[in-house]
C-alpha positions, 0 to 999 in steps of 0.5 A: 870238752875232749874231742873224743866225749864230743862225738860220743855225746851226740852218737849216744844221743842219736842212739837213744833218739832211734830206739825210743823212735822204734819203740814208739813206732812199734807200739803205734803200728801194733796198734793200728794192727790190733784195731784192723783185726777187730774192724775198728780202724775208723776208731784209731783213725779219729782219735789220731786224726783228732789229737794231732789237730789239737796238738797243732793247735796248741803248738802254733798257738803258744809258738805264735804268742810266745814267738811274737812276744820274743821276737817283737821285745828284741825288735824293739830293743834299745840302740843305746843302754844307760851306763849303769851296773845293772847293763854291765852285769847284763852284758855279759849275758848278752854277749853269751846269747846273741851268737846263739839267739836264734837257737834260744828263740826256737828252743824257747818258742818250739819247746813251749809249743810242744809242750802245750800241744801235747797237753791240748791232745789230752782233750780229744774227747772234749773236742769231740763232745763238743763238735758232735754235741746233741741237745738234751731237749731239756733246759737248765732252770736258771739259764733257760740254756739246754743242758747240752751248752753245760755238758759239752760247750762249757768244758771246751770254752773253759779248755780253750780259755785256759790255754789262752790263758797261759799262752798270754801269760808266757808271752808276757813273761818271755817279754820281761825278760827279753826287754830286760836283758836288751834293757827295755825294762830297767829296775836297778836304773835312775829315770825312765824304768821302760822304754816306751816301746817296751810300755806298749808292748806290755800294756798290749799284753796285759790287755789282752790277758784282761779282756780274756778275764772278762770272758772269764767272768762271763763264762763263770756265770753259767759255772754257777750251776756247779757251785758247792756254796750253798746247801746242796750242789748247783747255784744256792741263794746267794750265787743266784742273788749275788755272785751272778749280777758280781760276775756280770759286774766285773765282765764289764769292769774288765772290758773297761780296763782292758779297754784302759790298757790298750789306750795306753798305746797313746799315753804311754802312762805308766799310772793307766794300766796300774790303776787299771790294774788296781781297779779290776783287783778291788773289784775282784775283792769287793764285789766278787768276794765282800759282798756274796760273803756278807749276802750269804751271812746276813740274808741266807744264813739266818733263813736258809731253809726258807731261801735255799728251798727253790735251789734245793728242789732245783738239786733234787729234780737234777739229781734224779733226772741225771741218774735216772731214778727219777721214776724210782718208785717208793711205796709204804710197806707196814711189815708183818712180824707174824706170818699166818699159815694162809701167807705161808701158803700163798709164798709156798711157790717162791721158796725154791727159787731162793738163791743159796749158792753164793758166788763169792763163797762156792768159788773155791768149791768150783776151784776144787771140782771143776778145775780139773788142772792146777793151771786153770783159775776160776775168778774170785766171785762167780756170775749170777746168770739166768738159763732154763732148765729141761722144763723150760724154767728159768733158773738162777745160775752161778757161772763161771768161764774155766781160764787159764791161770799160766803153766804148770809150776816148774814149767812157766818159760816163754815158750809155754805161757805164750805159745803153748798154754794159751787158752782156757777150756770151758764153762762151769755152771751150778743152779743157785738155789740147790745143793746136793745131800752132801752141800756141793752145788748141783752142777748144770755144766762141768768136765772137759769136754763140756757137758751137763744140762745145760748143753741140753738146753744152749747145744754144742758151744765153742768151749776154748776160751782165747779172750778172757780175765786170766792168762798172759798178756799175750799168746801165739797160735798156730806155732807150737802144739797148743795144750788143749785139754787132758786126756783118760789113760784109754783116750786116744790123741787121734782126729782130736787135735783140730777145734772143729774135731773136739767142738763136737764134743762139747755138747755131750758127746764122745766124752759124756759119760765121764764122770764129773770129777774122777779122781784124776780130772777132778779139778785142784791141786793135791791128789784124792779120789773122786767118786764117780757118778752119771752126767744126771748128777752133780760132779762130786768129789772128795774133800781131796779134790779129785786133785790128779797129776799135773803132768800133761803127758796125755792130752790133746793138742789144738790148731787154732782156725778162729779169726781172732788175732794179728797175722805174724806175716812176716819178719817185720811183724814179728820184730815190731812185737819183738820191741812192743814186748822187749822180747827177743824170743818172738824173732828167735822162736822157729816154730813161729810161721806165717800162719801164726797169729798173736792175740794181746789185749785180751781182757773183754772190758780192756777190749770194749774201753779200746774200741769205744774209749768214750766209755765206762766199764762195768767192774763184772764181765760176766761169760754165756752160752750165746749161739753157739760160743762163749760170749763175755758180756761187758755192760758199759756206761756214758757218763759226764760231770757236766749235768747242771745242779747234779750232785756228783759223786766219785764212780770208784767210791760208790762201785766199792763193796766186799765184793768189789773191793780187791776183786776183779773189778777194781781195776775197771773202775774210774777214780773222776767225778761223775753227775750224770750216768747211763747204761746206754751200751751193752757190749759183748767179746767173743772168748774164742775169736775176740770179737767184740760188738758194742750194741746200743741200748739206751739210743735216746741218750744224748752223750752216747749220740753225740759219742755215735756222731764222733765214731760213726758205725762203732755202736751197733743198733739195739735192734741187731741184739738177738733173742738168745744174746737177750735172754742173758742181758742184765741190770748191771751192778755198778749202775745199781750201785751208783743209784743206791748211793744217790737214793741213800738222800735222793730217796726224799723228794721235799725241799723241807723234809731233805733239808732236814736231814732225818729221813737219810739212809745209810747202806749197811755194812756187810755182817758176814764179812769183817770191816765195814765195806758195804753190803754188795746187791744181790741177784736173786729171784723175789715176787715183789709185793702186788706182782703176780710173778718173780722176776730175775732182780738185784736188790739191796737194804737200807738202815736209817743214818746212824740206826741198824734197823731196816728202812727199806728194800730196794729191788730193780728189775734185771730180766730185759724181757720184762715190761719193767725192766730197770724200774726201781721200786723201795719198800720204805718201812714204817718209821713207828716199827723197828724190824731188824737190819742185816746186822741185827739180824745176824746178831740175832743169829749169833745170840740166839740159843738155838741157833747157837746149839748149832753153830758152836761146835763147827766153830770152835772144831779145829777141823772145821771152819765156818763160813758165812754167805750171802745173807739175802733179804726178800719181801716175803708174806708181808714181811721181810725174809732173810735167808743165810747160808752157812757153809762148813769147810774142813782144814785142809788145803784141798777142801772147800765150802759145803752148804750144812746149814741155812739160817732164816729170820723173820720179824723177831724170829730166828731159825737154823736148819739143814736146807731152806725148807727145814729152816723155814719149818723151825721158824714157823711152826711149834710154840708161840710162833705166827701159826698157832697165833690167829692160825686155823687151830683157833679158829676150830676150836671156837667153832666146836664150841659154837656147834655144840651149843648149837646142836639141838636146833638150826634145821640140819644146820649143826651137822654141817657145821660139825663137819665143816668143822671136822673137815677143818682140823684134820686140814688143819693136821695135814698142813702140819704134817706137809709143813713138817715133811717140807711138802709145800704143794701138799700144803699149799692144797691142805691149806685151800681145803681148810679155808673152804672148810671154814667158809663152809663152817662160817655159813653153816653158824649164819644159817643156824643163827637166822634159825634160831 
């Protein structure tokens, strides 16, 4: 090599040595830096702390093993070599180490060490589970062990035998070769094969690696609870009856072995560890293999459902203990087809809360009317939170947090994505079951700055939103003029450039009598006029979207005061981020001082995985108005695969819905096995400071205790959750999801009746959308059958496996403040009535002549395009309801989705109308439909006849009934009259007065009859 290319090779390797060095130390103290600004350095400090104990650990192991191996096969080398080809064609391989063997040692001995400490760092969290464990206080059916022993201990024994495991196999592999290379071991040589130095060795090793095979074997036994062999998950007939006594078997064979082996250190036989060997391999195949093989096909096969009916019961208890459905409640709901004119009544009260906007839809009319510039963004699907109106009602709401997408086009540089346009402005909100005459939704929050109804309600809020879903990875406050919000033409800059200045304005203030969407403000990209309005009513603007100029030229400035962020200190900061970002800029930026502050790892569940990294996210962060700042409320799960006889199930899978699917949360789900799940964290992130809080909710969870004992002070009580931060809790969708996909088979809780198979569910694919990706729960607000109130809930459907129609409701109660919070019920319908699915259901909608009268001309209109929402689904009188908006946008590329028209089904019937309350009119009323059947009319009729035979005698009694009779019809005409003019509470009344009037006419006949 020339002398010249052997210095530059070491200088290149040096230089490349020091930049990765500097890069992985930056990214280390940045990340020290970001957990101290969020006060969870005790976070950091333990997983540190934690991987480099493993990664010792695992490094002295295999150095130790393999080093010893090495060094004790060259010890013992032979002085004297046979004369033979094989040594002369080994000698020169000989002659090329030995100058240099102490450097191939510690390259072999260190590099393998390494190697196996990194990977052992990688069970950290398996470490900890298992030094911090918590009893379940539960036992395993089979073991009598607590589940806790599968959970935790197991995985870590199964960890630290694997890496004996391959640490005896290295040592055994560097030891062959050691020997023979210095001719310890002779292959190719007549006589001796192995010195009898090099037997010993090898047989000691062998040993070793056999008696860790009969802790294997030992080990395996309690594994059979994860056994898939036999009908349902966990130990199965012939695990229990055979596998079990086999692996206790071959635990004692091996000892035995093993035991031959290291007696060979005496023998120094050749033949004892083989047929050592050989007797552990034929028993591994006899009676590991053979014999459960011909158990499970000559006793289980012929009777299994008679054998396997303990172990399924077994799986089925396990299941919905680990994912607590075990209280799931299912009840036998014989659904009406025909609702009477007394049911239609009684559900007048849980009409209005019927949720119409949906999320996913009105989306993109919050992008046109609330986006007020092209750079900001609203997410793909919005979130369904609660608040109370003026009235102190609570009302089902869409919200959504107004984010920063990135700067205007032609002006995205470094300077402006991350100093200047660094945060979002706001929150939109809409109440979620009304729209105004035109099919906009009725905004409750809007503009910029904020107001609406509902600062009325949660007061002035911190409206800048520094930490959300949207933006760059990174911002610097406090260097550059931040672009704050737009501002009138007649609006000045001044006393407007500090948070504390404009924060007073987001409840209403200065700014309230601003209109919603004029014209310049409007929200979207594309010009057009808004129309003006008062802050009363929603925010309207033209199909142009109110558009306006892009051209910041007017607006204020602000100068971020929160807490949140990483101080840029000094010189050594800003070049730390300089090479964490590869971004010269932050050392070139002059504006950039030591006020300034950089904000990273913005994303509110990014930040809840990094301070509790034991933990699971939900796919939907959702924003609320909480004491005055906007918080985004992030639900989170622990989780396990280590339940005994639990059916696992894959996390991203079962999270998976047209909602999900490509959304914001596909992200955030986790693709690994799960058999064990619970919500047992409810965590929020501060959008304007970063805050984040992880508060406990399920304490009585044994992993989140375990989890709590291994990060002490990381969660937070469930008692420090104040009431306003309650209010705004919620049953969370990924959870939900997960159970749905285990009650689609768990739902069935005898051992003969799942075995069977025919009562399983499937979940429907969603009908508005095309493909087959299920249909996502919804949020709505239902009266569940036997409740005296509605409760905030999520719900789904089920059809039956392979069928369309519906088998049943699933609802789960989503408000905390109620007494059955997280309670799921099931409507399960009769078997011997076919009431229609989602699916058959909007076949019907498409099929049916008056529906299609309607539809038709908006789909086949080239200026038009139709969308389908949400197609709800609500027990309602005694039936199931289905309510399915339907908006109309028109072409363009700055209209959006209008509400025009909403369709309902209920039994056979269909609908369509221009709101919910017409819809409902069409369906119920005129024709044969279920108000002229066994409704008051017939009733009044047969009672005409009844007092006019009657009218000669009965003691005054027929003048009673006659006019207990003309009271009844002309009730009977005012209800009709209310039901036209979508007055339901002048119905409802209508329909109290025609029941008196009927009671009054019933006793009025019996008084006539004991006349007479």
């Amino acid at each position: 090599m020339p002398r010249r290319n052997r210095l530059l090779a070491p200088v290149a390797v040096a230089v490349v040595v020091i930049v990765a060095g500097l890069l992985v130390a930056a990214n280390f103290v940045t990340d020290y830096k970001w957990f101290a600004s969020v006060g969870y350095t005790s976070v950091f400090w333990t997983e540190i702390r934690t991987r480099a104990l493993l990664f010792v650990g695992g490094a002295v192991l295999m150095t130790v093993f393999v080093g010893a191996s090495v060094y004790f096969a060259y010890r013992t080398r032979p002085l004297t070599r046979p004369a033979s080809l094989e040594q002369q064609g080994l000698d020169r391989y000989r002659m090329a180490i030995d100058p240099h063997r102490k450097l191939f040692f510690w390259l072999i001995a260190g590099g393998l060490g390494l190697l196996t400490g990194a990977s052992a760092s990688a069970e950290w969290g398996t470490f900890l589970q298992w030094a911090n464990r918590t009893p379940f206080g539960q036992a395993d059916p089979q073991f009598g062990v607590d589940i806790s022993f599968f959970a935790f201990t197991y995985p870590f024994l199964r960890a630290v035998l694997g890496y004996l495991f391959a640490a005896v196999v290295l040592a055994f592999i560097a030891a062959v070769i050691v020997h023979y290379l210095y001719g310890g071991v002779r292959l190719q040589t007549q006589g001796q094969r192995a010195t009898p130095a090099a037997r010993v060795h090898l047989s000691v090793l062998l040993g070793v690696f056999v008696l860790l095979k009969a802790g294997a074997y030992w080990l395996d036994q309690y594994g059979l609870v994860f056994s898939d062999r036999g009908y349902t998950y966990g130990a199965s007939y012939t695990d229990v009856n055979a596998v079990l006594t086999a692996k206790i078997v071959l635990a004692i064979i091996a000892v035995v072995c093993a035991a031959l082996f290291f007696a060979n250190i005496y023998f120094k036989n050749a033949m004892v560890p083989l047929v050592s060997l050989g007797l552990l391999v034929l028993s591994a195949v006899l009676i590991g293999g053979v014999y459960p093989a011909a158990v499970q096909q000559f006793q289980v096969s012929p009777n299994e459902q008679r054998a396997e009916n303990p172990y399924i019961t077994r799986n089925i208890e396990a299941t919905r203990d680990a994912y607590d459905i075990a209280d799931a409640e299912t009840q036998t709901y014989d659904a009406e087809t025909e609702l009477t004119p007394e049911q239609l009544s009684q559900e007048a009260s849980t009409i209005p809360s019927v949720r119409l906007v949906d999320p996913s839809v009105v989306s993109q009319t919050f992008q046109q009317m609330q986006q007020v510039r092209g750079f900001y963004q609203f997410p793909e699907v919005l979130g369904v939170d609660r608040y109370q109106d003026a009235e102190g009602n609570s009302v089902d709401t869409i919200i959504a947090a107004r984010e920063l997408d990135g700067p205007p086009e032609g002006q995205d540089n470094w300077l402006t994505r991350h100093t200047v346009y660094t945060h979002g402005f706001g929150i939109v909100a809409a109440a979620g079951n009304q729209v105004d005459n035109e099919g906009r939704p009725v905004f409750t929050q809007y503009n910029i700055p904020p107001t609406g109804e509902l600062s009325e309600v949660t007061g002035e809020y911190e409206p800048r939103i520094y930490y959300g879903q949207q933006g760059a990875d990174y911002a610097i406050v406090n260097a550059e003029p931040e672009y704050d919000y737009p501002l009138d033409a007649d609006e000045s800059t001044e006393d407007i450039t500090t948070s504390e200045d404009v924060e007073g304005e987001g409840g209403g203030g200065a700014d309230e009598a601003r209109a919603p969407a004029d014209g310049q403000e409007g929200g979207g990209e594309g010009g057009g006029e808004g129309a003006e309005q008062s802050p009363e009513q929603s925010p309207e603007a033209t199909e142009g979207g109110g558009g306006g100029s892009e051209d910041p030229g007017s607006q204020a400035t602000n100068h971020y005061e929160g807490d949140g962020g990483v101080q840029l200190g000094s010189f050594f900061d800003r070049v730390l981020y300089a090479l964490k970002y590869r971004e010269p800029d932050i050392l070139l930026n002059t504006a950039i001082t030591d006020e300034s502050k950089i904000m990273y790892d913005r994303d509110p569940s990014q930040r809840v995985e990094k301070v509790a990294p034991f933990l699971t996210v939900d796919g939907s962060a959702y924003p609320a108005i909480v004491d005055g700042r906007v918080q985004w409320i992030v639900d989170a799960y622990t989780t396990s695969s280590g339940y005994p006889y639990s059916t696992p199930i894959d996390f991203s899978q079962a999270t998976e819905d047209t909602f999900s699917e490509g959304g914001n949360n596909a992200t955030a789900l986790p693709g690994n096995q799960v058999n064990y799940i619970r919500n047992s964290v409810k965590a929020t992130v501060d959008a304007y400071d970063g805050t984040v809080t992880v508060y406990g909710w399920d304490e009585s969870d044994p992993v989140l205790q375990t989890w709590s004992k291994a990060f002490p002070g990381v969660v937070t009580k469930k008692s420090e959750i104040g009431d306003e931060l309650g209010s705004h809790l919620r049953y969370p969708d990924d959870l939900f999801k997960v159970q749905r996909e285990i009650l689609k088979q768990y739902h069935v809780t005898d051992a003969d009746a799942y075995y069977g198979g025919q009562d399983f569910w499937d979940i429907p694919a969603d009908p508005t959308k095309e493909g087959d990706s299920p249909e996502p729960p919804y949020r709505q607000t239902i009266r569940y059958p036997g409740d005296e109130e509605a409760h905030f809930s999520l719900t789904s459907t089920f059809v039956p496996r392979d069928r369309e129609n519906l088998a049943a409701f699933m609802s789960v109660v989503s408000d905390p403040s109620s007494e059955d919070y997280g309670k799921i019920r099931m409507l399960e319908l009769p078997r011997s009535k076919v009431i229609l699915g989602p699916g058959q259901v909007q076949n019907a909608f498409q099929s049916e002549a008056s529906v299609r009268e309607v539809l038709l001309p908006l789909e086949q209109s080239d200026a038009t395009s139709v969308t389908y929402g949400n197609l709800l689904t609500l027990p309602f009188g005694d039936g199931m309801l289905y309510v399915e908006p339907l908006f109309v946008q028109a072409e363009g590329g700055a209209a959006y989705p209008l509400l025009q028209q909403v369709m309902v089904a209920f039994g056979d019937e269909v609908a369509i109308g221009e709101n919910l309350q017409v819809a409902l009119n069409n369906l119920f009323e005129g024709g044969e439909g279920p108000l002229e059947e066994g409704g008051a009319g017939e009733d009044a009729s047969e009672g005409e006849g009844e007092g006019e035979g009657d009218a000669g005698g009965g003691g005054g009694g027929g003048d009673a009934l006659s006019q207990a009779l003309d009271d009844a019809a002309q009730a009977y005409e005012d209800s009709q009259q209310a039901l036209q003019d979508g007055d339901w509470e002048a119905y409802g009344k209508a329909q109290d007065e025609l029941a008196d009037a009927l009671e009054r006419a019933e006793e009025a006949r019996n008084e006539q009859e004991e006349g007479n």
